[in-house]
C-alpha positions as CSV (number, residue, x, y, z in Angstrom):
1,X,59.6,46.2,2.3
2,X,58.0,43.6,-0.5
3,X,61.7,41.3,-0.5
4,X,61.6,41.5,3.4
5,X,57.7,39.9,3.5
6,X,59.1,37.8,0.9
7,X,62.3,36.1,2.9
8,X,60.6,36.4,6.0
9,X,57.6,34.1,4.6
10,X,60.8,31.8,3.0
11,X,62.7,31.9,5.4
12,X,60.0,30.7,8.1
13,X,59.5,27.9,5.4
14,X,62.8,26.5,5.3
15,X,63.3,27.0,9.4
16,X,60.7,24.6,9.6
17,X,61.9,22.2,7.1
18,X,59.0,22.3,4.9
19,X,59.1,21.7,0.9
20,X,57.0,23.5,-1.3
21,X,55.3,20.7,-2.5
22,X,54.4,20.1,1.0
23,X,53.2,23.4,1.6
24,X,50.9,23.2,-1.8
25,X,49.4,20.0,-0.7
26,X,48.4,21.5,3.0
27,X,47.4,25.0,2.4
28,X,45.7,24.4,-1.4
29,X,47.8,27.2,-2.5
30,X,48.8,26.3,-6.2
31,X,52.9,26.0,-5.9
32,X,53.4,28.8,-8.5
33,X,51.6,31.2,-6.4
34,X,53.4,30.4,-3.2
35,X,56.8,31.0,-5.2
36,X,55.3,34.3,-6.5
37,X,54.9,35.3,-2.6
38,X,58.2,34.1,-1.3
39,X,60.0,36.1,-4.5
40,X,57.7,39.0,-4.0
41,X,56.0,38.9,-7.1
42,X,52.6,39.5,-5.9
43,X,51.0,41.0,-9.5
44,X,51.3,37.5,-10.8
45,X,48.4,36.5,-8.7
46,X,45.2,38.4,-10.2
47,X,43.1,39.9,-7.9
48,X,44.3,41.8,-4.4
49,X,41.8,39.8,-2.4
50,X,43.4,36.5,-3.8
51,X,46.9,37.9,-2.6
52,X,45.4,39.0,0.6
53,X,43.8,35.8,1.0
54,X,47.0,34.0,0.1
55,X,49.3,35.6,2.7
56,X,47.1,35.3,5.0
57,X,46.6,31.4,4.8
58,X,50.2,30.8,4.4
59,X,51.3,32.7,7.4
60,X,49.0,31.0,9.7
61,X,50.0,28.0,7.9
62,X,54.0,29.1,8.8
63,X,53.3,30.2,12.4
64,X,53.8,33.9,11.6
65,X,51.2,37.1,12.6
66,X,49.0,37.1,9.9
67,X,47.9,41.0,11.0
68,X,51.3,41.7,11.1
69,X,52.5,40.0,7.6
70,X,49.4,41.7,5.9
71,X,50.1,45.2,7.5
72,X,53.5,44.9,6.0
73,X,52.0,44.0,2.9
74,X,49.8,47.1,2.8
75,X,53.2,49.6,3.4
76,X,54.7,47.8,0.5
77,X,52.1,49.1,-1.3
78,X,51.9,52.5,-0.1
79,X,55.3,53.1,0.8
80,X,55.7,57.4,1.5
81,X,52.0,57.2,3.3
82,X,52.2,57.5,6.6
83,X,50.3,55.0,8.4
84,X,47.7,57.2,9.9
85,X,46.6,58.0,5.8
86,X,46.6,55.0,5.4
87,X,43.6,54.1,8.0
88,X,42.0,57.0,6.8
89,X,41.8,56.0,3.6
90,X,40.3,52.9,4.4
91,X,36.8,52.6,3.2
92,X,33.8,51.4,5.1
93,X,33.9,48.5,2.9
94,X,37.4,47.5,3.9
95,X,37.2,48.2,7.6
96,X,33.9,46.1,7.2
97,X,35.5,43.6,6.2
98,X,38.5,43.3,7.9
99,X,36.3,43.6,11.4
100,X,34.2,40.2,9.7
101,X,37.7,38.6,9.1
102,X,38.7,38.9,12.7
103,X,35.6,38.4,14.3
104,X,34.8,36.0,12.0
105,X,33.7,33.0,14.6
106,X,32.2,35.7,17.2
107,X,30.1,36.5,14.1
108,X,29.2,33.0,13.3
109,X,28.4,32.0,16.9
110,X,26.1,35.1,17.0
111,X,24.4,34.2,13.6
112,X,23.9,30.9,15.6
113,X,21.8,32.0,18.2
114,X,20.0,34.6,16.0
115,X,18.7,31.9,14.0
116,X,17.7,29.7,16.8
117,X,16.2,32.5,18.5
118,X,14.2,33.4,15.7
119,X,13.1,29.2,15.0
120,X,12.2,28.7,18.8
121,X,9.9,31.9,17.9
122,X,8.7,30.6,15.3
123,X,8.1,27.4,17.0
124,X,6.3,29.5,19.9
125,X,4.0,31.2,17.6
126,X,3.1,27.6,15.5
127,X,2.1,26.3,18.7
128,X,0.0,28.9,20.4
129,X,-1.9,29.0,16.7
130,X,-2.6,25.3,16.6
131,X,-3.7,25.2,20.5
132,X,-6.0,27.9,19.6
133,X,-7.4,26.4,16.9
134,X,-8.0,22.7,18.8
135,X,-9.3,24.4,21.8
136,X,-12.2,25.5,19.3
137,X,-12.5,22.6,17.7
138,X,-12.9,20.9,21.6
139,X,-15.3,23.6,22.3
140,X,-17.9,23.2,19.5
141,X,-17.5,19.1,20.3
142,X,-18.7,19.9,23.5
143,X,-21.4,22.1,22.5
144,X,-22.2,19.7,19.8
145,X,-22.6,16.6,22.3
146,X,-24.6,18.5,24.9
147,X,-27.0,19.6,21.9
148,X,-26.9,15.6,20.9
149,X,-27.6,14.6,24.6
150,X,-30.1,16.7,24.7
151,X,-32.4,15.8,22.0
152,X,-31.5,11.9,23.2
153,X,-33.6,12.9,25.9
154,X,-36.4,14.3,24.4
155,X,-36.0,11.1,22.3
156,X,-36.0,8.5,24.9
157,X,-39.1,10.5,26.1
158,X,-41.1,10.1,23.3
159,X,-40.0,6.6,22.8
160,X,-40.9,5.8,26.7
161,X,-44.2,7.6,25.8
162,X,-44.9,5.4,22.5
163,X,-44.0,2.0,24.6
164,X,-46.4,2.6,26.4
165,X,-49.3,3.4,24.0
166,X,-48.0,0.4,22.1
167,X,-48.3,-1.9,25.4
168,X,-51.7,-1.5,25.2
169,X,-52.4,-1.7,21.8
170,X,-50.5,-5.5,22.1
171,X,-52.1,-6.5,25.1
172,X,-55.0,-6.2,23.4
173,X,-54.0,-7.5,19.8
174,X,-52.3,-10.5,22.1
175,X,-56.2,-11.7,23.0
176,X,-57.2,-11.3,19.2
177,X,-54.4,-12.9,18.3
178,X,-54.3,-16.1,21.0
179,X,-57.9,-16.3,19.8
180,X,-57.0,-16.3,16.0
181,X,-54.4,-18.9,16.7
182,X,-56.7,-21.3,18.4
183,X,-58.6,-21.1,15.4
184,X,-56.4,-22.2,13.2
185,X,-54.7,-24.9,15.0
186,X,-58.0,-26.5,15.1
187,X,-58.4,-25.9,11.5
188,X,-54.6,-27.4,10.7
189,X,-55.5,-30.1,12.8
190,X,-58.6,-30.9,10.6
191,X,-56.9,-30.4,7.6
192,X,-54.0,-32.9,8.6
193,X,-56.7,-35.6,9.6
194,X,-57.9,-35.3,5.9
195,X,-54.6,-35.1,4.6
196,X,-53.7,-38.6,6.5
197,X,-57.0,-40.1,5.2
198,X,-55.7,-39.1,1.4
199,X,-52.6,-40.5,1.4
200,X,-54.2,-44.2,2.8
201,X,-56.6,-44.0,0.3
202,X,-53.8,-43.5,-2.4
203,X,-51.8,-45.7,-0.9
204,X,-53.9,-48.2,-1.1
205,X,-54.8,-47.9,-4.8
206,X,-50.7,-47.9,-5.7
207,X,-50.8,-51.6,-3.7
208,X,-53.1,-52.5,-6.4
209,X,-50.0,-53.4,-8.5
210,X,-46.7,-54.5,-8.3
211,X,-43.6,-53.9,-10.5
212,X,-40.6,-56.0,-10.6
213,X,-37.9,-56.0,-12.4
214,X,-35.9,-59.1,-14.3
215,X,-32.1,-59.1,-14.9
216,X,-30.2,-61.4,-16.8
217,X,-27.4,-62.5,-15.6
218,X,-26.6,-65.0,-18.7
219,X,-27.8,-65.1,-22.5
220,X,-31.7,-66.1,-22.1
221,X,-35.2,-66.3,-24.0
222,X,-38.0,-65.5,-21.6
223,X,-41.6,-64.1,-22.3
224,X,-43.5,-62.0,-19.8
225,X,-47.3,-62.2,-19.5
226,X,-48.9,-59.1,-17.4
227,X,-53.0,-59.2,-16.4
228,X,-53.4,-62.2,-19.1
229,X,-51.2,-60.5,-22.1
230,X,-47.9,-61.1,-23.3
231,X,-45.7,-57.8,-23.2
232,X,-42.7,-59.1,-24.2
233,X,-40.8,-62.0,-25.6
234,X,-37.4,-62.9,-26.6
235,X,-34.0,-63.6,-26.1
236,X,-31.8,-61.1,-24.0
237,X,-28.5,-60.3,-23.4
238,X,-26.1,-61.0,-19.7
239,X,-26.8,-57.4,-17.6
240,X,-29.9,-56.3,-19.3
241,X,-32.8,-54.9,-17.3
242,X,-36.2,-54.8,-18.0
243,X,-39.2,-53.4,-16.2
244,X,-42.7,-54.9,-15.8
245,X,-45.8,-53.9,-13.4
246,X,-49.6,-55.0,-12.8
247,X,-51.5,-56.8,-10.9
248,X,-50.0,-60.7,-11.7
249,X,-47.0,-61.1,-13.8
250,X,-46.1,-64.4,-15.2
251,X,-42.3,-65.1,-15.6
252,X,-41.5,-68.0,-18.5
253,X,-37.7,-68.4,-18.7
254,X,-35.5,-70.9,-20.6
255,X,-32.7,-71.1,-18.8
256,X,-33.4,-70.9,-14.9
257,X,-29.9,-70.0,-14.4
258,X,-29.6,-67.1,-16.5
259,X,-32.4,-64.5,-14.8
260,X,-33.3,-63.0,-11.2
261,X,-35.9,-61.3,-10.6
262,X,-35.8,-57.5,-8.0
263,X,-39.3,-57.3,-6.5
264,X,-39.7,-54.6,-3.5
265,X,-35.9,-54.7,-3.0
266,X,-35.5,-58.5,-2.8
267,X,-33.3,-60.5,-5.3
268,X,-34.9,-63.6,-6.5
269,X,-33.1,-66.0,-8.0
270,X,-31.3,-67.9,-10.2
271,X,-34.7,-70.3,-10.5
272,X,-32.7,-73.1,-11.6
273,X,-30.1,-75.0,-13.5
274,X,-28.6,-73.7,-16.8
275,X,-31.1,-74.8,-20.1
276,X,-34.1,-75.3,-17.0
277,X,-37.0,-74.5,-18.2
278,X,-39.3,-72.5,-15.2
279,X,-42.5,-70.8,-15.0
280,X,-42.8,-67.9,-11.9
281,X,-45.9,-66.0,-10.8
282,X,-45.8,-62.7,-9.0
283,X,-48.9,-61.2,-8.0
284,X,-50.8,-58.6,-5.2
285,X,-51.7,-62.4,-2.9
């Protein structure tokens, strides 16, 4: 039974033209284990499952019955057990999981819609649990707003109410307070009068002098007499200013050419020519 599995699986093989390397690079069966099945050496792969799994893959990979290949398989094991036996000595664990190998995709497709079943439950549930708790939340808004609304009324009551009282409290602090202002216009009016008699008066005591000032515009001597006394005397540099102020101020100069003279804003001068000798008065006439 084991050599005629074994030539039936090689000689599918070779029908269909296919080379062993071939074979191990499409079925990821290592080449040494698909020569152990095609020479019927099946307890040089460890492990029954891994043989089982092996036969399996390469007859569907060959085009054979892979119930049929591992039935034979089975016999070759058990050879003087009749086939009835050798159902009954299948365990629960075996027919388990040979039921899961051929159903496998049924099995898969109903694991599928078990597990979206149980997600759009879930789903379901999440949903009803967070309307729920928004419809409260909405609720106490609502009962929050007409409690606000509510005591805005009272509010604008009281405030209406105040007004009111307040109107006639500034009506009548409007009479005090028109009166009150009349009285002090009049008395900012005074005080301005006063305050535009003081400032003529002082300006008229700062006319009572003048101030000019001399700038030399070349190397000069000059002397300066202010009120009757000389304040200064000397020679002075080109672009030095000097500042004098009274009532009459008497200008000497050596050399006309070499001053002017800044009196309310005005340049005066040069007075004459270079080396001139000149004599200016500036005074309150």
């Amino acid at each position: 039974m084991g050599e005629d599995l074994s030539k039936k699986l090689k000689f599918k093989r070779e029908e269909l033209g296919i080379a062993l390397k071939q074979a191990e690079e499409e079925t990821k069966i290592r080449i040494d284990y698909l020569r152990a099945l095609e020479a019927g050496e099946f307890d040089y792969i460890q492990g029954e499952v891994f043989v089982k799994g092996f036969l399996k893959v390469y007859s569907s990979y060959l085009g054979l019955d892979k119930k049929e290949i591992l039935a034979d398989y089975q016999k070759m094991k058990e050879p003087d057990v009749p086939e009835e036996d050798l159902e009954q000595k299948k365990s629960v664990k075996d027919k388990l999981l040979y039921y899961c190998d051929e159903n496998q995709n049924t099995l898969l497709a109903s694991l599928l819609i078990g597990i979206s079943i149980v997600v759009v439950l879930v789903v379901v549930f999440l949903g009803i649990k967070i309307y729920n708790l928004f419809g409260e939340v909405d609720v106490s808004r609502e009962v929050a707003s007409i409690e606000i609304k509510q005591e805005d009324v009272v509010s604008l009551s009281n405030k209406a109410d105040n007004k009111q009282v307040k109107g006639n409290e500034v009506s009548t602090n409007k009479l005090e307070n028109n009166k009150k202002t009349s009285d002090i216009k009049e008395s900012e009016e005074v005080k301005i009068e006063e305050s535009k008699v003081n400032n003529q008066i002082k300006a008229n005591k700062k006319v009572e002098k003048i101030e000019i000032k001399i700038k030399t515009i070349d190397y000069s001597w000059y002397s300066v007499k202010v009120d009757g006394e000389i304040v200064f005397q000397g020679n002075v540099d080109p672009k030095v200013v000097k500042s004098f102020s009274g009532k009459e101020i008497i200008l000497k100069c050596g050399n006309a050419a070499g001053v002017t003279v800044i009196k309310d804003g005005n340049v005066l001068g040069p007075f004459g020519l270079k080396g001139e000798v000149v004599t200016k008065t500036f005074s309150l006439e």
